[in-house]
N, C-alpha and C positions, 0 to 999 in steps of 0.2 A: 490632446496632450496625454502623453501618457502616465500612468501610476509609476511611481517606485516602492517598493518595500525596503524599506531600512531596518536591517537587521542588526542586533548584537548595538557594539559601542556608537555605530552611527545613530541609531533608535536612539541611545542613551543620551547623546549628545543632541542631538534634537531634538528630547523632550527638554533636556536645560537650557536650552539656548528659550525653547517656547517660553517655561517658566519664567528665566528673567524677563522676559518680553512684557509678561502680565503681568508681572510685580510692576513694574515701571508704569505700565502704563494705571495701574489703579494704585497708587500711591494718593494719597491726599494733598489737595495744593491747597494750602492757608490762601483762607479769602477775609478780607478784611469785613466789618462790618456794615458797612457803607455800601457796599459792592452786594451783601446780600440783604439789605434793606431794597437794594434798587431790584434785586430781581425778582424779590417778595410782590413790590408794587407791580413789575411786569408782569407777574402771574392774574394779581386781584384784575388788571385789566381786561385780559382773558373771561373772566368769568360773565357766565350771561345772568343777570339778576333777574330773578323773576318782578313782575309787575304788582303794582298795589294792588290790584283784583287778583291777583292769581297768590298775593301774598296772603290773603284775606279770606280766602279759599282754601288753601291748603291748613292752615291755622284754624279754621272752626271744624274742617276735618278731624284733624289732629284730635281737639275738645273732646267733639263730640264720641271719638273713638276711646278716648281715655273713662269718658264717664259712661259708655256701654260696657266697658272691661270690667273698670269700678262695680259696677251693680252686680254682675254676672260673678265676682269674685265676692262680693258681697252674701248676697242667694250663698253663694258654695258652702262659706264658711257655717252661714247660720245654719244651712241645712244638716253638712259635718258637724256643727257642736250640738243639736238635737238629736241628731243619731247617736253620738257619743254618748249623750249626757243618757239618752233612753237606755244604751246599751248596760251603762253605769249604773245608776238607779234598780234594776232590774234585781 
């Protein structure tokens, strides 16, 4: 198939005709509430849950990464407020 170049008014008229085309077609269509409850539920079905073990796994993960942070931010601070305080002091 071959190309065409549309020049001038035809170009112009071609990009409006596109335009309406895309207004129309991404216009919002009222959905009742009913209608996206149901497709809320078709979604959660989709989803793959992880297992009690792997739920219970991932969660002492978590923990235990929180209270390595913890400490480590802990150290930080005390070591920054002895260096302050020394700086201070001085």
């Amino acid at each position: 198939m071959a190309k065409t170049k549309l020049l001038g008014e035809e170009r112009e008229k071609h990009l409006k005709e596109q335009k309406k085309l895309a207004k129309k077609k991404n216009k919002k269509q009222k959905r009742s509430p009913a209608r996206f409850f149901k497709d809320v539920w078709g979604e959660v079905k989709k989803v793959t849950w992880p297992t009690r073990k792997d739920l219970f796994k991932t969660t002492f993960a978590v923990i235990v990464f929180i209270i390595i942070f913890a400490v480590i931010v802990g150290l930080m601070d005390w070591g920054f407020g002895s260096l302050f305080k020394t700086f201070l002091l001085s």
